[in-house]
N, C-alpha and C positions, 0 to 999 in steps of 0.2 A: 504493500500500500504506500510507504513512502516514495517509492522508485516511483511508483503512479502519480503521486500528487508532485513529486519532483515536474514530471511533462507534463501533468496540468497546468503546472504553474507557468513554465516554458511555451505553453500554447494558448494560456490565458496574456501573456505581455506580445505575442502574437498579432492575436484580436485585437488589442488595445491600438498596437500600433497598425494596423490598417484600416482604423476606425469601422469596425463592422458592427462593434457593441454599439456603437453611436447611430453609424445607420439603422443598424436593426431596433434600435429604440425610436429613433424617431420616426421611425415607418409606423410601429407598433403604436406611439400615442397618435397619430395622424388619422389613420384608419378606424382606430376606436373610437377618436372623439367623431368624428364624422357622421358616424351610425348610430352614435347616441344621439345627437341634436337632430338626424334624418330618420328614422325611425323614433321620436318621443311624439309625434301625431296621434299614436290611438292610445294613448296613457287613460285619455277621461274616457274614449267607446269601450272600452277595455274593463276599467274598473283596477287598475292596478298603478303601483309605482312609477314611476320613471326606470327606476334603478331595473327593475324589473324585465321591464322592452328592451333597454341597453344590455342586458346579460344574455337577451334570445338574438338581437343582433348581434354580438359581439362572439356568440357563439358560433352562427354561422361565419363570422370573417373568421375563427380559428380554426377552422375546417378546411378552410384553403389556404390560409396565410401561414400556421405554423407548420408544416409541412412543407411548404415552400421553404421558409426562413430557415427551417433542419437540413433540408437538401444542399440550402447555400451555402453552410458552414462546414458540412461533410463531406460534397461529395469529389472533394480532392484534395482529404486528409493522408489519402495510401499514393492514388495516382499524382497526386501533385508535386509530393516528397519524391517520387519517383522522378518524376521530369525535372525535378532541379538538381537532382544528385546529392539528394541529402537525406534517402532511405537508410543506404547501406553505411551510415554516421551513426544515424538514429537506430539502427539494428544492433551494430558492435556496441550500446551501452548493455550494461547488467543488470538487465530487462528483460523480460522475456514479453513476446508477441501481444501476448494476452493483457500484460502492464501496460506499454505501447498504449493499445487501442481505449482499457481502461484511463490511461491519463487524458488520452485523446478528448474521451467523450467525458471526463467531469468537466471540461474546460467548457467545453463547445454546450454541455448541457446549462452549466451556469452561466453563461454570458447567454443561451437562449430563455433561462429563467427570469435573470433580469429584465429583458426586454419587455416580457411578457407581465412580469410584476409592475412595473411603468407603467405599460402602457395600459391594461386594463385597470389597474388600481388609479391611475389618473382618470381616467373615462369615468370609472364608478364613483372618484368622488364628486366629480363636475356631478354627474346624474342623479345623485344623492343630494346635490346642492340645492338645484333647481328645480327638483322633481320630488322630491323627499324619498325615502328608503324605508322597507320594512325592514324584522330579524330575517324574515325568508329570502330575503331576495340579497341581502349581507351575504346570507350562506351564501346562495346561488354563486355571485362573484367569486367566492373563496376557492368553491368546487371549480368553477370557472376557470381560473390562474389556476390551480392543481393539476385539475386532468389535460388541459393546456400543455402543461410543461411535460405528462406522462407523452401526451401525443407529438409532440415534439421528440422525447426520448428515441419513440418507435424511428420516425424518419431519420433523425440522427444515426440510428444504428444501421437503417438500409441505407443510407449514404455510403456509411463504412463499407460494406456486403458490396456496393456498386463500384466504388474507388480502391477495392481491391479485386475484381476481376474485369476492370476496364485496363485497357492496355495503355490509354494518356489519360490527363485530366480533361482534355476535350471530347476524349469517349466518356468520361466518367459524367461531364455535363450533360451531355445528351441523355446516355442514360437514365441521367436524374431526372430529367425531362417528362423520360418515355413514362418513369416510374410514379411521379406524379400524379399527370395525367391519369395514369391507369386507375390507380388508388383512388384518387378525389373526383375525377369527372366518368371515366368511360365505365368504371364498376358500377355506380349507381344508373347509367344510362341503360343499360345493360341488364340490371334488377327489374328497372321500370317496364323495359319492352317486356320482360316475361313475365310481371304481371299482367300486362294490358294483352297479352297473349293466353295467360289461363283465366279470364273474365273471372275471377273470385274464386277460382277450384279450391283445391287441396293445397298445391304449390305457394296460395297466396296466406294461405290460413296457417301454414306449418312450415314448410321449406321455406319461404322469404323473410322472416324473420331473423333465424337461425343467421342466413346467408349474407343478411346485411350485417349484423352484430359482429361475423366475420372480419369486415374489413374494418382497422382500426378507427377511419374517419369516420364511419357510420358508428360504429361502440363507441364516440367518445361524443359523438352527438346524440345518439337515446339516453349514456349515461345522464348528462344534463336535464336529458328532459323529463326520463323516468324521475330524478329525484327534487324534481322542482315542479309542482304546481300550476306555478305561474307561469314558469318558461313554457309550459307543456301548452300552456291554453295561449302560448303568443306565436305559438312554433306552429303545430299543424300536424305535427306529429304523434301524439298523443295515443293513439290506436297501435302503432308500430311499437312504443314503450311497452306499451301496457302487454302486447303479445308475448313479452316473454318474463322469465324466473328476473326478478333485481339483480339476481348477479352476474347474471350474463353478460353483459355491456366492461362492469367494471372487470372481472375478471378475463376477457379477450384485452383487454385495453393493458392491463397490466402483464399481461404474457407476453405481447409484440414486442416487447424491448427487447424482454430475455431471449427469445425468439432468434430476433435480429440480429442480436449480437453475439450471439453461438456461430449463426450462420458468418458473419463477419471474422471474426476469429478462425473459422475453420478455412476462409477464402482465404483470406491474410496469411495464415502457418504455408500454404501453397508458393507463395512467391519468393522468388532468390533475391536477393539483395544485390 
């Protein structure tokens, strides 16, 4: 663990100096504040908070934006070191593989926590200011920044997984690209047609659930909504929650890391220095 926080530390002065924690932060309160003051319209049709609308918006922008912002930062943690000739450096310390990737991703995991602690904890207190806040929708946020930063972990570690079996970091980009996409837009696109293909069978009542819960941006968006109320009745989603056990969501959500970074780890022991 020391060897690991050794390159965290090394990969956190990094960050600092290509200013990515800065960008990534103020991407993160941009986007939040936006969709809090653009979505606070149906606060009075609604019967709810402010705070509350901003944590169902601000949910959906973490469905595509932190998985983005993970891919950014990972996914030429292995290929990159590679193209500059500074793998087989960082190979010969007294480290093993596993430490590496370990130091890699506390770095890259806290500098994408801060971001995310910024900038929705700025958006919630503006939305708390102007709109007032209940305790439910306080949680809501909290859970919000939490599973946030889980679903971040996830793509953080399929960064690694892609930036060590891409052969440059410009393969490694694309990749991230492809893998994106897949995950955040064409999986769900993909769900939809095969429901609107079984008109309400079996498939939509018991297979579709399961299948969304699966991929981690879908588990971290029912997460939210299964355990909030309010978000539930701001989302739309509500019916898709409810179809399954509570611990489905959180427990897919919390495995994709471990997941990830098995699979990372085992691509990474693959390549020569």
């Amino acid at each position: 663990m020391t060897r690991a926080l050794a390159i965290a530390s090394c990969e956190m002065r990094i960050l600092q100096r290509n200013l990515w924690l800065v960008v990534a932060t103020v991407i993160m309160v941009l986007f939040a504040l936006a969709l809090t003051f653009a979505g606070s319209a149906p606060t009075g049709a609604l019967g709810v908070d402010m705070l509350t609308i901003s944590v169902a918006s601000m949910t959906t922008l973490s469905v595509y934006l932190a998985p983005l912002l993970a891919l950014m930062i990972s996914f030429d943690a292995i290929a990159g070191d590679a193209d500059r000739g500074s793998l087989a450096l960082l190979l010969s310390y007294p480290a093993s593989r596993g430490e590496v990737l370990l130091g890699k991703f506390i770095a890259h995991l806290s500098a994408l926590a801060i971001a995310m602690v910024i900038g929705f904890g700025s958006a919630g207190m503006v939305a708390a200011w102007f709109g007032g806040a209940g305790a439910e929708s306080l949680l809501a946020l909290a859970r919000l920044i939490a599973t946030s930063i889980i679903l971040g972990a996830v793509f953080i570690t399929l960064g690694y997984l892609v930036s060590s079996l891409a052969t440059s970091s410009t393969a490694a980009a694309g990749m991230s690209a492809g893998l994106w996409l897949i995950f955040v837009v064409l999986y769900d696109l993909g769900l939809l047609g095969a429901v609107v293909m079984d008109e309400g069978g079996s498939f939509t009542q018991t297979i579709f659930p399961w299948l969304m819960v699966a991929n981690p941006a879908d588990a971290f968006r029912v997460w939210n909504i299964a355990a909030s109320e309010g978000v539930a009745l701001t989302s739309g989603m509500t019916g898709a929650a409810q179809a399954l056990p509570i611990w489905a969501a959180p427990a897919s959500l919390l495995a994709w890391p471990l997941i990830g970074f098995a699979a990372a780890r085992l691509a990474f022991r693959r390549i020569e220095p």
